[in-house]
C-alpha positions in Angstrom: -77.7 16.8 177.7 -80.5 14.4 178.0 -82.3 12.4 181.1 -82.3 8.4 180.2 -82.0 5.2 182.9 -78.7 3.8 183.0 -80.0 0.7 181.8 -79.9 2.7 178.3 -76.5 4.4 178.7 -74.0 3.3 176.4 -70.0 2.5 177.7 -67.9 5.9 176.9 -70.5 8.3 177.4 -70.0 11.7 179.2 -72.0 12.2 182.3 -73.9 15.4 181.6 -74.7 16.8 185.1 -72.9 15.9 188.8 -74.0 13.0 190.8 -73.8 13.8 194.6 -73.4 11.7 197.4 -75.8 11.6 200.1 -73.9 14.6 202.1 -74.4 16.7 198.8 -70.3 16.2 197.7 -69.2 15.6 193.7 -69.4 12.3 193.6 -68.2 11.9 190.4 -68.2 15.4 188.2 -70.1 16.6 184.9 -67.9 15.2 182.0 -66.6 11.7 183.4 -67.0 8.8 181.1 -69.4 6.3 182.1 -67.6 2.7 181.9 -69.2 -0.4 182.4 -67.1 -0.2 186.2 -69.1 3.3 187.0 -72.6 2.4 185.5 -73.1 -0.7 188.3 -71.7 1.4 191.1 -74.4 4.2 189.8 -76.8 1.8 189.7 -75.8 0.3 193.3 -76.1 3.5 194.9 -79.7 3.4 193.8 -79.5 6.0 191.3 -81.7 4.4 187.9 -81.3 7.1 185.2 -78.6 10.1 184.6 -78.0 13.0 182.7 -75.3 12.5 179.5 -74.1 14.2 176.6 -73.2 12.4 173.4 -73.8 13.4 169.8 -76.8 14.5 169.5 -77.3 16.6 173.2 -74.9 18.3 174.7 -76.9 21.7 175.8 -77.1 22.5 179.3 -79.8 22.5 181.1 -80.0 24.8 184.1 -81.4 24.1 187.5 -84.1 26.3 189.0 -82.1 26.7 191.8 -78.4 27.2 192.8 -77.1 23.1 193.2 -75.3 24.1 196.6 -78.8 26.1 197.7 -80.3 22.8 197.2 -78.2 20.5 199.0 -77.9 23.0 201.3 -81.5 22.4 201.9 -81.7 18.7 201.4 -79.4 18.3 204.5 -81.2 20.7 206.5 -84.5 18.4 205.6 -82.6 15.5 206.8 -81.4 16.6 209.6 -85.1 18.2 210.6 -86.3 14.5 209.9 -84.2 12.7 211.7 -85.0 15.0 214.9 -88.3 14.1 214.2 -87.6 10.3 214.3 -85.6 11.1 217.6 -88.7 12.5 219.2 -91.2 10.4 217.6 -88.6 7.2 219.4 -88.0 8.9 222.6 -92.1 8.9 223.5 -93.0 5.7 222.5 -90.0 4.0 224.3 -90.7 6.2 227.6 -94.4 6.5 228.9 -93.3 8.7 231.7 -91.0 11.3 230.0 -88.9 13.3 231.8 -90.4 17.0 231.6 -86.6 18.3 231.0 -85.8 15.9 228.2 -88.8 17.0 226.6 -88.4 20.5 226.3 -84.3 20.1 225.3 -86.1 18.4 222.4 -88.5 20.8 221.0 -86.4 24.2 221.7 -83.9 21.6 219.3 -86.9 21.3 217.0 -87.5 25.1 217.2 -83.7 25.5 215.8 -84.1 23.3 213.0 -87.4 24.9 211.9 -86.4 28.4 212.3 -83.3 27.5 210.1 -85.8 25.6 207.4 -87.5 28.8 207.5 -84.5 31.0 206.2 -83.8 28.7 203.6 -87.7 28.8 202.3 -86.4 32.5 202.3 -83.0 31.7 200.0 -85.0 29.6 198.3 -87.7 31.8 197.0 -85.6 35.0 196.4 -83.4 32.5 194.1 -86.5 31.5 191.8 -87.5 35.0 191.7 -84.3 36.3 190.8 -85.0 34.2 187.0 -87.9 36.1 184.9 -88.8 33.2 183.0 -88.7 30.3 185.5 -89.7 26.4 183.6 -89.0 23.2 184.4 -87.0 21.2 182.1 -84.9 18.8 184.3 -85.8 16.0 186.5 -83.9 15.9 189.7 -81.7 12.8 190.3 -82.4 11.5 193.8 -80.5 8.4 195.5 -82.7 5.4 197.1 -81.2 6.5 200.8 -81.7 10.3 200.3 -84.7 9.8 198.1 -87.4 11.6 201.1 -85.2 14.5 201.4 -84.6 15.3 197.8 -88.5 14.6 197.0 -89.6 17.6 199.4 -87.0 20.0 198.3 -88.4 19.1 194.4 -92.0 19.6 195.4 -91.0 22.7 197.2 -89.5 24.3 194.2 -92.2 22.5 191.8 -94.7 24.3 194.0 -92.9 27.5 194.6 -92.9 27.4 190.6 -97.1 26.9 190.5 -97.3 29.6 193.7 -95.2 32.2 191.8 -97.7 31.7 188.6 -100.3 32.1 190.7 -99.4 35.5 191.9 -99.2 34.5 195.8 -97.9 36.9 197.8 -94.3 36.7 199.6 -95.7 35.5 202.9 -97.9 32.7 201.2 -95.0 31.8 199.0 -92.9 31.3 202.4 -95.4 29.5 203.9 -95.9 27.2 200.6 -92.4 26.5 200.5 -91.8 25.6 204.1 -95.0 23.6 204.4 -94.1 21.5 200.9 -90.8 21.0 202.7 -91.9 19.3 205.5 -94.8 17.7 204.1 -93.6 14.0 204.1 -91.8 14.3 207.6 -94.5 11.8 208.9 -93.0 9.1 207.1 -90.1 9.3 208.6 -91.6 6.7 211.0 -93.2 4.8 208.6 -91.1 0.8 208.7 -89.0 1.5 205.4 -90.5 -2.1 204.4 -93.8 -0.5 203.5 -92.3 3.1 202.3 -90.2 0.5 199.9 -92.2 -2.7 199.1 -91.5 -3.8 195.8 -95.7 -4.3 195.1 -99.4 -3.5 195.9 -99.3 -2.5 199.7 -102.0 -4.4 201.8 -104.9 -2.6 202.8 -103.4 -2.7 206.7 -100.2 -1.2 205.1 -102.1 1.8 203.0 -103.2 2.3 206.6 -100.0 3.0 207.9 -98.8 4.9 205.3 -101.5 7.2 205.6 -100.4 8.3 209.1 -97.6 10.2 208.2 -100.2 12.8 207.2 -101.4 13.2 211.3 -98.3 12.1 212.6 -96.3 14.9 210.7 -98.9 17.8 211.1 -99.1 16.3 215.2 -95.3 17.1 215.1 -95.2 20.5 213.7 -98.8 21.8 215.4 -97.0 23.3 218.5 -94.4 24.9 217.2 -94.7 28.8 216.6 -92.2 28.4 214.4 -94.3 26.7 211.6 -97.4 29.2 210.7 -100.8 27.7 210.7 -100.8 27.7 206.3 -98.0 25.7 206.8 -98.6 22.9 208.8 -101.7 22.2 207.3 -99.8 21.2 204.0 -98.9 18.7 206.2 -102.2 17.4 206.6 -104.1 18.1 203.3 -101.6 16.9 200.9 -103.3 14.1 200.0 -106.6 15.1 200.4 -108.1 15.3 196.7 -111.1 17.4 195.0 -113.7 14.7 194.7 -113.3 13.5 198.6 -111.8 10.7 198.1 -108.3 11.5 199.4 -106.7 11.2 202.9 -107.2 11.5 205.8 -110.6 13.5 206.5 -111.6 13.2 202.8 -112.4 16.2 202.7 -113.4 17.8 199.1 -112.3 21.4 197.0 -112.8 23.9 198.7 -112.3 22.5 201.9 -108.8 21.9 201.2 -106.4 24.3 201.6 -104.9 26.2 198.9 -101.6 25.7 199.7 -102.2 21.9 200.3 -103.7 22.1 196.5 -100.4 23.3 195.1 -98.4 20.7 197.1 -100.8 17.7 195.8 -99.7 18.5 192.4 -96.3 19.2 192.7 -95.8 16.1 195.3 -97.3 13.0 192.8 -95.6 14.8 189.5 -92.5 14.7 191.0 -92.9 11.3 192.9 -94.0 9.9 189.2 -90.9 11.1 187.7 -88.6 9.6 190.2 -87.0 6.2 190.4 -88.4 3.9 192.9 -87.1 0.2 193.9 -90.0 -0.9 192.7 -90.9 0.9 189.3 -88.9 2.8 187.0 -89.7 7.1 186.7 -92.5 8.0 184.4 -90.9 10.5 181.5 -92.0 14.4 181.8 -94.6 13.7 179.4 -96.7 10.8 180.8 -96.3 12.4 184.3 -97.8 15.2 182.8 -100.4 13.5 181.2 -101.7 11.5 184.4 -101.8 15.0 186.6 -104.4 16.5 183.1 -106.4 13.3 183.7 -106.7 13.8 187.1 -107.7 17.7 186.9 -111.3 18.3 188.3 -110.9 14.7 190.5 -107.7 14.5 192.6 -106.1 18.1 191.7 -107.9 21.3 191.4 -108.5 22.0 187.2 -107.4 25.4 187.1 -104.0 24.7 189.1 -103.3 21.5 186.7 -103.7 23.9 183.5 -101.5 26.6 185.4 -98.9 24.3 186.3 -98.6 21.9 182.6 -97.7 25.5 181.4 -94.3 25.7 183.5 -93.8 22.3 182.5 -91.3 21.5 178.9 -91.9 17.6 178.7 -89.2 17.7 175.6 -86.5 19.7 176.8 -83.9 20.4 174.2 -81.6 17.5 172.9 -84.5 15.1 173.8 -84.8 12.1 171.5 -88.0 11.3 170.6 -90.6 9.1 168.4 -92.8 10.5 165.8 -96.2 9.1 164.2 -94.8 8.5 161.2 -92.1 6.0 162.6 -89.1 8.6 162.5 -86.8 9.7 165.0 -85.6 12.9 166.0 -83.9 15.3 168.5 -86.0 18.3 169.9 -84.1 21.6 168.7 -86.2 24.1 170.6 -89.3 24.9 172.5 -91.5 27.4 171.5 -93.0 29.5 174.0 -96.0 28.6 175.4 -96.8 25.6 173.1 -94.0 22.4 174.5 -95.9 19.5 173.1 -94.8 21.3 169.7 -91.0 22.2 169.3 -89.0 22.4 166.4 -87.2 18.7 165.7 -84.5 17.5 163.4 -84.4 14.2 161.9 -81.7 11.6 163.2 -83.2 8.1 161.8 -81.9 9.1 158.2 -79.4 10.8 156.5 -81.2 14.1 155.7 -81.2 15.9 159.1 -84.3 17.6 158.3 -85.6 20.5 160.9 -89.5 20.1 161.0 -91.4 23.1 163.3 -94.3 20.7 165.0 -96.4 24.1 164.8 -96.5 24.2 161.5 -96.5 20.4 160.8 -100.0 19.9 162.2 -100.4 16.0 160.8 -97.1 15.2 162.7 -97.4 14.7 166.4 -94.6 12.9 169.3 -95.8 9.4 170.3 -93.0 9.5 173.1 -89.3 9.6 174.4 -86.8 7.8 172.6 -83.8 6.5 174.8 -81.9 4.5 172.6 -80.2 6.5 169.8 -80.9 4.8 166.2 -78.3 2.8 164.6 -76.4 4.9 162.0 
């Protein structure tokens, strides 16, 4: 199967993975062919580019973890958010709170984070359960439950980074919990910032940049949420040179964990569909996080993480230097930017092993399959 926007997607292909509704249900199945009828009520639910099979992909690509462990955790995010906006409402709309009110609210808060906490748990025993853990799919998220899907993906994205790294278990629990929650702040932020369809003001960047405090101001009392944790919260945007957000604070300052999150947070938020821009493919993602090494992410941690990274997953169309076309056959280990290809823009079907073709390199994704 192969990722491509909808906008690509030809009438009477198959749909190569399950689209779920926001409650995590089938909404339509692996398999179903995409008329023009499904596409626009895809593409009305806010979700810009699918999974398919057709002739020249139909190998499946596994998930890191279990779909129902992760919609399992996407509604338990949700829910933890939306508790949070219940708070966050309830003491700005009552200057005198009532003490009793109060504390029903954060022995609630204790129950959804002690339940987030287990599921960090599932979580991490399921990626460690696979020896040779790489990411090769994007996750699909809706425009509604776009938040909740993003911190489950940068929770598993970092749990992949942590896991390379050789954290221990506790750090790894701590990593995933804390890269879970990370974006809760914005759960406050007006959705006409969080969505505008341009360049935000600078009064608006402002706001924005609250959900950092607001979130970490949230979680900071709870015994629930360790210390490691909650600072993710707070330092996920900071950046190496000092010139992130909100303290500015530079390398080693920032927390480790925080580090791991920072990286895992923009790839994935660069290979997702947004109302106002269209994802990034694996590969240019990829390349903006390299750039960026030694300035907004730590260097060391960017090298680490492009290596768990396959920006050509098999049955990916691509472009070639020399003008050709091909479909990627198979990664070899340790070395994605050179699989082995075979020819589809002519007749021959020729297999070409990049590593061993050294003059031939991949300018970029092709959606569109060549007319035959």
């Amino acid at each position: 199967m192969r990722f491509m926007p909808v906008v690509y997607v030809r009438e009477g292909a198959k749909l190569g993975k399950h689209i779920y509704d926001d409650d995590g249900r089938i909404l339509l199945k692996k398999g179903a062919t995409l008329t023009k009828k499904i596409l626009n009520r895809i593409n009305e639910m806010g979700i810009r580019s699918v999974y398919i099979d057709d002739e020249f992909s139909d190998t499946e690509l596994e998930d890191i973890i279990k779909p129902e462990l992760r919609n399992k955790a996407i509604s338990a995010v949700k829910e933890t958010f939306a508790h949070f906006e219940k708070f966050s409402r309830y003491i700005s709309e009552n200057p005198m709170q009532n003490k009793h009110q109060i504390k029903k609210l954060n022995q609630k808060k204790d129950e959804y984070l002690q339940f987030l906490g287990k599921i960090s748990e599932e979580i991490i025993n399921d990626i460690l359960s696979n020896k040779h853990v790489i990411v090769n799919l994007i996750d699909i998220k809706s425009t509604d439950n776009y938040t909740y899907q993003h911190c489950i993906n940068v929770a598993v994205l970092s749990l992949v980074l942590g896991i390379e790294m050789k954290l221990n278990k506790g750090e790894l629990k701590n990593l995933c919990l804390g890269a879970m929650l990370h974006d809760i702040g914005k759960t406050i932020i007006p959705k006409e910032i969080l969505l505008k369809n341009g360049k935000l003001t600078k009064e608006e960047f402002e706001i924005i940049k609250e959900h950092t405090t607001k979130g970490y101001d949230y979680l900071k009392t709870s015994i629930d949420i360790p210390g490691t944790a909650r600072i993710i919260t707070l330092q996920h945007h900071e950046k190496v040179d000092g010139s992130g957000y909100p303290q500015g604070l530079s390398d080693s300052e920032i927390n480790k964990l925080a580090k791991i999150v920072a990286i895992a947070d923009v790839y994935d938020a660069l290979t997702s569909d947004r109302p106002y821009r269209q994802a990034m493919p694996p590969n240019e993602a990829l390349e903006y996080i390299y750039a960026n090494g030694g300035s907004h992410f730590d260097f060391e941690m960017v090298k680490t993480f492009s290596s768990k990274i396959i920006p050509y997953p098999i049955g990916t169309l691509i472009k070639l230097s020399n003008g050709e076309i091909a479909v990627v056959e198979d990664i070899i280990p340790n070395f994605p930017l050179r699989p082995k290809i075979r020819i589809i823009s002519n007749d021959n079907g020729k297999v070409i092993d990049l590593m061993k073709e050294k003059n031939l390199v991949i300018t970029g994704i092709q959606y569109e399959a060549p007319a035959s």
